[in-house]
C-alpha positions as CSV (number, residue, x, y, z in Angstrom):
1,X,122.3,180.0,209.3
2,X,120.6,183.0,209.2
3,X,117.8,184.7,211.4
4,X,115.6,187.5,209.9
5,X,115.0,190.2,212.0
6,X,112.3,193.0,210.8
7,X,112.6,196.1,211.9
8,X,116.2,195.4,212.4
9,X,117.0,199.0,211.8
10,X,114.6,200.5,214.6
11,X,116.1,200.8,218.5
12,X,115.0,197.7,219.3
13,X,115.7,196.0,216.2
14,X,119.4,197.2,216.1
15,X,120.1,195.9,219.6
16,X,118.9,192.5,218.9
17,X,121.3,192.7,215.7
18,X,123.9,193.4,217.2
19,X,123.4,190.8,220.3
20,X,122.6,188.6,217.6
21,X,126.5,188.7,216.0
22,X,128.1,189.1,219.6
23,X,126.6,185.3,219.4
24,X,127.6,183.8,216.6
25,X,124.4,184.5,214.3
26,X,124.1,186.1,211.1
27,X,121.5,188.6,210.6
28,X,119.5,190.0,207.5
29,X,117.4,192.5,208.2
30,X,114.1,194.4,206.7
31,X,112.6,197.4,207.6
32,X,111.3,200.5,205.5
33,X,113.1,203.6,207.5
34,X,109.6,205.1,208.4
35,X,111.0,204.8,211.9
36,X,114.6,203.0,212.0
37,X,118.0,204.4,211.0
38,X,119.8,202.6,207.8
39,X,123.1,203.7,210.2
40,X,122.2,201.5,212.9
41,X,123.0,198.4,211.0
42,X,126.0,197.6,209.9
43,X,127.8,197.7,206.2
44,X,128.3,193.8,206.5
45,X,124.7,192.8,207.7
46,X,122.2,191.9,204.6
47,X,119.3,194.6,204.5
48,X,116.7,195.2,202.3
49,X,114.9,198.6,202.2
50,X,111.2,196.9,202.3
51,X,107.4,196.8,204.4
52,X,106.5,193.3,205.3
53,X,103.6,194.1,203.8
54,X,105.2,193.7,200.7
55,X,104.9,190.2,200.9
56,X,106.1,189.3,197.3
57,X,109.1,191.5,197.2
58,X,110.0,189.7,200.6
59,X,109.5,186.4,199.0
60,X,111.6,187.4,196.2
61,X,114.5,189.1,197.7
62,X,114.4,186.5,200.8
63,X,115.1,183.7,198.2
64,X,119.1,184.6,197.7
65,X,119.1,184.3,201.7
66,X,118.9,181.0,204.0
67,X,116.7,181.9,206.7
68,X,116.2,179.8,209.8
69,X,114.1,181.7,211.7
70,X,112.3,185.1,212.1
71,X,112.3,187.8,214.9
72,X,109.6,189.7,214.4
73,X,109.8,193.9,215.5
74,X,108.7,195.8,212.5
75,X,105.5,197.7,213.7
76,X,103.5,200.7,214.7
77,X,104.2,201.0,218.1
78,X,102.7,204.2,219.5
79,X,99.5,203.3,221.3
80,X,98.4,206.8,221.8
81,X,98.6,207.5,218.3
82,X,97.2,204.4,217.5
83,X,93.5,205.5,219.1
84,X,93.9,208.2,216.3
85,X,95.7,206.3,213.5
86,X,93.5,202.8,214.0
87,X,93.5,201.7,210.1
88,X,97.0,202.6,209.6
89,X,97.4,200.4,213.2
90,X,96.5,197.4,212.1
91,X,97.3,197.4,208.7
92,X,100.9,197.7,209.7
93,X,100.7,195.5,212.8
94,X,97.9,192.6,212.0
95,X,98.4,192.5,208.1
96,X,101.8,192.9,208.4
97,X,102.5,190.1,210.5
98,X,99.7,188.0,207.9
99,X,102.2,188.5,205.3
100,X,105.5,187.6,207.1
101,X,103.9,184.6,208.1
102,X,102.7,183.7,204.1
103,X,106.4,184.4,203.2
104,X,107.7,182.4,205.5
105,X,105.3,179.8,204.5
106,X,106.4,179.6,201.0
107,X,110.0,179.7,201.8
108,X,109.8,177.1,204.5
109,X,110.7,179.2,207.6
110,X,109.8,177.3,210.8
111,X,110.4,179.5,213.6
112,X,109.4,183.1,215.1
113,X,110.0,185.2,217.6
114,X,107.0,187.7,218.0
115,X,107.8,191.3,219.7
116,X,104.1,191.9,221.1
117,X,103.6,193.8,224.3
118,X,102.6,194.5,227.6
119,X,99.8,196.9,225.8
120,X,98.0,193.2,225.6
121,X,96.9,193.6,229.3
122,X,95.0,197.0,229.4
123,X,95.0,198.6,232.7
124,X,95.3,195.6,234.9
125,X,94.1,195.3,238.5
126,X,96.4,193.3,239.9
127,X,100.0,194.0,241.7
128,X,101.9,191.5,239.3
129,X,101.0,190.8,235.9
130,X,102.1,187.5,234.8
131,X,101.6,185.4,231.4
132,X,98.2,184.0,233.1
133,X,96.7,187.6,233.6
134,X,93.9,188.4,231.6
135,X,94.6,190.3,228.8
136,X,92.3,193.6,228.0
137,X,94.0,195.6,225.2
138,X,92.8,199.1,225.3
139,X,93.9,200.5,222.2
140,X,94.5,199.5,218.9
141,X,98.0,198.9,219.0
142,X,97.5,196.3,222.0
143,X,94.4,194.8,219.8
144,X,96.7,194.4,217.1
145,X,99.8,192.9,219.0
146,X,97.1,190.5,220.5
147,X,95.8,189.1,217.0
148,X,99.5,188.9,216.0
149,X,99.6,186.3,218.4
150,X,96.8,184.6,218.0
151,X,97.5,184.1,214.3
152,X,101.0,182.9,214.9
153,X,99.2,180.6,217.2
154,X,96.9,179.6,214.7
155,X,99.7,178.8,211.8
156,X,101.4,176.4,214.6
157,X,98.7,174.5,214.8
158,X,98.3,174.1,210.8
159,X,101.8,174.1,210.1
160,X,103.9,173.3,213.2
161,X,105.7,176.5,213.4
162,X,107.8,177.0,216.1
163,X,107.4,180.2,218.2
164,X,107.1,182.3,221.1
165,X,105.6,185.6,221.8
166,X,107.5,188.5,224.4
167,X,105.5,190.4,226.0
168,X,107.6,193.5,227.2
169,X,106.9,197.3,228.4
170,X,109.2,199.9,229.1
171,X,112.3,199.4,227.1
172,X,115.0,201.9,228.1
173,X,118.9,202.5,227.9
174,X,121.2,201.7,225.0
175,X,123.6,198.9,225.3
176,X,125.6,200.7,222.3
177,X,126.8,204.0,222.2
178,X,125.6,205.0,218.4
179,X,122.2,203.4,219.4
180,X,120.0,205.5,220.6
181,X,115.4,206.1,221.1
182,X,114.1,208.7,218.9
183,X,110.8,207.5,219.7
184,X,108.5,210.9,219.6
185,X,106.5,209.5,222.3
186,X,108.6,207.3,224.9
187,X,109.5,209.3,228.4
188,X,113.1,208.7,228.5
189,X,113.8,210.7,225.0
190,X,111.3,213.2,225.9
191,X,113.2,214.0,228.8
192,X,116.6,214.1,227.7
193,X,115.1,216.5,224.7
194,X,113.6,219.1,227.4
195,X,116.8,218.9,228.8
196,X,119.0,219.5,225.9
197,X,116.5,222.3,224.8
198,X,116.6,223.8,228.4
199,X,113.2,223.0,229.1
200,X,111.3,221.0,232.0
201,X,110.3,217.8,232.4
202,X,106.5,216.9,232.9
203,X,105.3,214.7,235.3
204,X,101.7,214.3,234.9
205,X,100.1,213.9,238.4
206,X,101.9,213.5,241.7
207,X,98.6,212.4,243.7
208,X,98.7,208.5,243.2
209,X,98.5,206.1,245.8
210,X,102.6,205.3,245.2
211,X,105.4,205.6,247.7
212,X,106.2,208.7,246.0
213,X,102.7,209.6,244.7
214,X,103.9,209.7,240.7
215,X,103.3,206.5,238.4
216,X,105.3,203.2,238.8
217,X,106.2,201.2,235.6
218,X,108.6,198.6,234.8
219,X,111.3,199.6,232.6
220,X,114.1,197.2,231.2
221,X,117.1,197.9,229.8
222,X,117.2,197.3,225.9
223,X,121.0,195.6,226.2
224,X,118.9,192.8,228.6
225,X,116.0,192.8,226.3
226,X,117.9,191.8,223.2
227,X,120.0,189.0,225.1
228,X,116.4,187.4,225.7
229,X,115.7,187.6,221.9
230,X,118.8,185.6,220.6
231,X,118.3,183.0,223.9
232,X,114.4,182.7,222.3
233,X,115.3,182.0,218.6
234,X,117.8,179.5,220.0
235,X,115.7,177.2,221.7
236,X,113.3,177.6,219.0
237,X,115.9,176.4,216.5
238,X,117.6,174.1,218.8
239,X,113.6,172.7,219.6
240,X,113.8,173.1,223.1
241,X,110.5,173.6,225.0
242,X,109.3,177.2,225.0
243,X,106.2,178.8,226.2
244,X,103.8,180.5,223.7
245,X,104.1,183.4,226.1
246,X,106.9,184.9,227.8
247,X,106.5,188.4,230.0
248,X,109.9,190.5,230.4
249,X,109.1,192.5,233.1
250,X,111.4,193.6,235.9
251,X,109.2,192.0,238.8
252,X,109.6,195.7,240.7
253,X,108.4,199.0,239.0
254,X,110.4,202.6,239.5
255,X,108.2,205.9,240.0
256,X,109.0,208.7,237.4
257,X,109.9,210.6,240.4
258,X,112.8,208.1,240.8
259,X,113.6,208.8,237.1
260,X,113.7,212.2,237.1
261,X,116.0,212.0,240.0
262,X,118.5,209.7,238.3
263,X,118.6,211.8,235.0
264,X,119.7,214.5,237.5
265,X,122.4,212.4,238.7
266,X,123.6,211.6,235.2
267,X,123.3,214.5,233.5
268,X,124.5,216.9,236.2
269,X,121.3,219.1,235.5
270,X,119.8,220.7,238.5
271,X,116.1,220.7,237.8
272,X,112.5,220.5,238.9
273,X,110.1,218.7,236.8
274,X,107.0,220.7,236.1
275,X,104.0,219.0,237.8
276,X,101.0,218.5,235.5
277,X,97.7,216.7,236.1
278,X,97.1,213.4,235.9
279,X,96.7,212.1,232.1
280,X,93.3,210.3,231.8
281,X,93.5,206.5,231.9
282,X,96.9,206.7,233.3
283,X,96.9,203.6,236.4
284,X,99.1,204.4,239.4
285,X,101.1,200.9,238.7
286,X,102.1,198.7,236.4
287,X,104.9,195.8,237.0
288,X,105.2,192.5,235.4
289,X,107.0,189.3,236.9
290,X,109.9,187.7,234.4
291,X,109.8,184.1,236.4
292,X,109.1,182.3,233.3
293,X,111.6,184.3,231.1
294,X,114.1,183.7,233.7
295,X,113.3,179.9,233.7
296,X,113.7,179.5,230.1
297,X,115.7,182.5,228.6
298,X,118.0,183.7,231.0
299,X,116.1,187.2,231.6
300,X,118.0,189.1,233.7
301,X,118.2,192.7,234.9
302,X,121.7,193.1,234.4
303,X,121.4,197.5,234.8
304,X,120.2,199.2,237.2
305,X,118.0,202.6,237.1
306,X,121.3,204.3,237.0
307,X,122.9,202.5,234.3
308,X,119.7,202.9,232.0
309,X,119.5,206.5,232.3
310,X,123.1,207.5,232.1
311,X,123.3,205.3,229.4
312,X,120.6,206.8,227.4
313,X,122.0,210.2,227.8
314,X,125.1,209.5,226.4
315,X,123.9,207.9,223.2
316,X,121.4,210.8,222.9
317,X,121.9,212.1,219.4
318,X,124.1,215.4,219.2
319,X,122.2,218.5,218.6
């Protein structure tokens, strides 16, 4: 039994590798290196230096392998750049995910669990977000994780694929100390590369109507994140009762304030964030309950605000 997981390479991807061995699973992986690290995976794991838009390749290569089920992560995931980049967007994100799902078509694959996104809601107006709030994707990226899901909805009904769709936001930490976020965009690597290039961290707009007046989002640690992922593609092969829809979301938000203060604590740097003005768009909070993921996948926060940062600094890349 084997589970293919694209973008297996990537941050993410790599994680849920590695949790998926630590349980018994074998692993082949895809991914093209436009983002990932071929060092991430292991020697021993399958992998197969591909775009799943190169849907006969994947068909071809796939053959030699017996896969059970899919975990779906290889995307574009930068939904600022995406406002800029909307062609590239989708192309990677909606007809990417058309041709996974025609590959796994012709080599009878009947399960998937989809990596979509909180992006899916927009800027909601409500304290919590659960699965039931409405979703309002304000960029293309969240477009394109939204038809990703409808599709995959849409072959179920045609085909009877089994699936399940996470819905996740801030993902944080590293569970592995060779793993790390090189994301160009994500505020934890930003942070720890001011830092390491002795300059200040930005806070952009202190003036919100938070405890401590800067942004609250939920972050989750990626260690927790990829524990969901193998619990999902087992009761999806095991055909246990999953919803179409699962939130990962910590149920209480932290203010970048409180981050900035914790990388303090872990790094042992004395600093002051430089205070800019709010970026536009920006909504003073965002936090999503994990009820259902706790139900049904044993969604947890296992690490604290602490633990994320001071883990994420020391898997920071040297130099």
């Amino acid at each position: 039994m084997s589970i293919l997981v694209t973008g297996g390479a990537g941050y993410i991807g790599a994680h849920v590798v590695r949790a998926l061995g630590r349980a018994g699973l074998d692993s082949v992986v895809v991914d093209d290196l436009s983002s990932g690290h071929r060092e991430f995976v292991d020697p021993d794991v399958p992998f197969l230096d591909l775009n799943v838009l190169q849907g006969e390749q994947l068909v071809e290569r796939l053959a030699d392998h017996s896969i059970d089920a899919v975990i779906h992560l290889a995307a574009f995931k930068y939904a600022g750049v995406s406002v800029e980049r909307p062609l590239h967007t989708w192309s990677q994100n909606v007809v990417g995910t058309l041709s996974l799902l025609e590959a796994m078509a012709q080599l009878d694959v009947g399960a998937i669990v989809f990596s979509s996104s909180a992006a899916v809601y927009g800027t909601p107006d409500v304290p919590l977000v659960t699965e039931q709030t409405v979703t309002s994707p304000q960029s293309p990226y969240g477009e394109s994780k939204l038809v990703g899901e409808w599709m995959i909805r849409d072959q179920a009904v045609a085909s009877g694929l089994r699936h399940t769709s996470l819905r996740y936001f801030n993902v944080v930490g590293s569970g592995e100390p060779d793993l790390y976020d090189s994301s160009p965009h994500n505020l934890f690597p930003l942070v720890i590369r001011a830092l390491t290039q002795g300059q200040q961290p930005k806070i952009f707009g202190d003036d919100y109507a938070t405890p401590d007046g800067t942004c609250v989002r939920d972050y989750v640690h990626v260690a927790d994140l990829a524990l969901a992922h193998v619990s999902a593609v087992r009761r999806l092969l095991e055909g246990a009762d999953v919803e179409p829809v699962y939130n990962l979301g910590s149920g209480d938000g932290v203010s970048v304030r409180e981050i900035m203060d914790s990388v303090a604590k872990a790094t042992g740097i004395d600093f002051s964030p430089q205070v800019l003005g709010r970026r536009r768009g920006d909504p003073a909070r965002i936090v999503a309950s994990g009820e259902l993921a706790a139900r049904d996948l044993d969604w947890k926060m296992r690490h604290t605000l602490d633990d994320m940062v001071a883990s994420a600094w020391q898997a920071r890349p040297a130099g």
